[in-house]
C-alpha positions as CSV (number, residue, x, y, z in Angstrom):
1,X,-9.6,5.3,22.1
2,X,-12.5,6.0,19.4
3,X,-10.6,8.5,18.2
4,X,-7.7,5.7,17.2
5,X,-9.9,3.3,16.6
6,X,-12.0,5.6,13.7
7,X,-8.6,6.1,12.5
8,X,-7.5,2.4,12.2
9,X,-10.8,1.5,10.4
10,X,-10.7,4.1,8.0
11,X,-7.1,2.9,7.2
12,X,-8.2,-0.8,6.6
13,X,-10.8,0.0,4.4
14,X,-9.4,2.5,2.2
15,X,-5.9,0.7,2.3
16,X,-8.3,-2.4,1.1
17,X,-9.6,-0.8,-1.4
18,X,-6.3,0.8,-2.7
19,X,-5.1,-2.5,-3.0
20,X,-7.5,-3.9,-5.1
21,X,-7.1,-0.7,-7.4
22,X,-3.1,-1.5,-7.7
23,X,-3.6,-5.0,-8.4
24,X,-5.7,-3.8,-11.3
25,X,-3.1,-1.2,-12.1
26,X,-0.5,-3.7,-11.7
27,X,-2.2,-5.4,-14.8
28,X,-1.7,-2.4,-17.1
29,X,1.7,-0.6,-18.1
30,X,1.2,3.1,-16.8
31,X,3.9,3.2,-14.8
32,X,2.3,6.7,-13.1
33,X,-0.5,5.8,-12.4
34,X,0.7,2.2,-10.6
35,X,3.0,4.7,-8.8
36,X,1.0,7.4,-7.9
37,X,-1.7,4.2,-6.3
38,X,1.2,3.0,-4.5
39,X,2.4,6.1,-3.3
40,X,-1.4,7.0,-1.2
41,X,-1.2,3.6,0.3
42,X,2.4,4.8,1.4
43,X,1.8,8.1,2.8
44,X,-1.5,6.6,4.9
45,X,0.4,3.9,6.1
46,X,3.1,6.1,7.5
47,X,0.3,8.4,8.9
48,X,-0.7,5.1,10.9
49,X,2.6,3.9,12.3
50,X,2.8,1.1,9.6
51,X,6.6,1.7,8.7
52,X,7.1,-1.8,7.0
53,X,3.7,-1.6,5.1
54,X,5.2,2.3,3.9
55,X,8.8,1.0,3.6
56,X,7.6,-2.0,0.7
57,X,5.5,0.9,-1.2
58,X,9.0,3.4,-1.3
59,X,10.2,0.4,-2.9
60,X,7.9,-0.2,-5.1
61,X,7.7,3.6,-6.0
62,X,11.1,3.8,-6.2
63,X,10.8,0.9,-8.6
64,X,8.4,2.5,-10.6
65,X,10.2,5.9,-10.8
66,X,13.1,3.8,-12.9
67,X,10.6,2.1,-14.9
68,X,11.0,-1.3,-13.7
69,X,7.2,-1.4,-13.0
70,X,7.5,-5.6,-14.1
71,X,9.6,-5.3,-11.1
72,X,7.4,-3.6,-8.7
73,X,4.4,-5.6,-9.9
74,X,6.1,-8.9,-8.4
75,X,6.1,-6.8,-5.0
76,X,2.0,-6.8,-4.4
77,X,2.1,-10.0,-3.0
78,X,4.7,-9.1,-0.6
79,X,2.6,-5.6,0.2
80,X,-0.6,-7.4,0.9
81,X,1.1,-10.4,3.3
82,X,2.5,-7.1,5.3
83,X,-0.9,-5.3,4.4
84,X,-2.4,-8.3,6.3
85,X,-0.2,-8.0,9.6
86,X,-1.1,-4.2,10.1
87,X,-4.6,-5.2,10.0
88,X,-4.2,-7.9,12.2
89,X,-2.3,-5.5,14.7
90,X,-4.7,-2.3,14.5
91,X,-8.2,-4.7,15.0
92,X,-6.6,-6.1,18.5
């Protein structure tokens, strides 16, 4: 139970502070780099169990990979309201 719960609380924080770093790559144009952001948050949700949280950053990869990073941008909202409901499951 430790174990998990180390794991859980390392994914909250870094997944908090990824997002913060993709909102402020969200305000730029570099498609990469917005993409590459996304993509971390994606594989360490996955490594966590969060499959809806992994399944909005494909999308906004996938987004990002046909350069419609306006697109993905509009999708951060909708990444931190399912960001929220992971955290919400993993602290209880």
């Amino acid at each position: 139970e430790a174990f998990l719960d180390g794991l859980f609380g390392s994914f909250i924080e870094q997944a908090t502070e990824t997002i913060e770093v993709l909102r402020r790559a969200a305000r730029g144009s570099d498609s990469e780099a917005f993409a590459k952001v996304v993509r971390s948050l994606r594989e360490s949700s996955t490594s966590v169990g969060a499959n809806l949280l992994a399944g909005v950053c494909q999308h906004m990869e996938t987004l990002c990979g046909t350069g419609a990073l306006g697109e993905a941008r509009t999708l951060v909202d909708q990444l931190e309201y399912e960001f929220g409901r992971v955290k919400r499951a993993l602290v209880t």
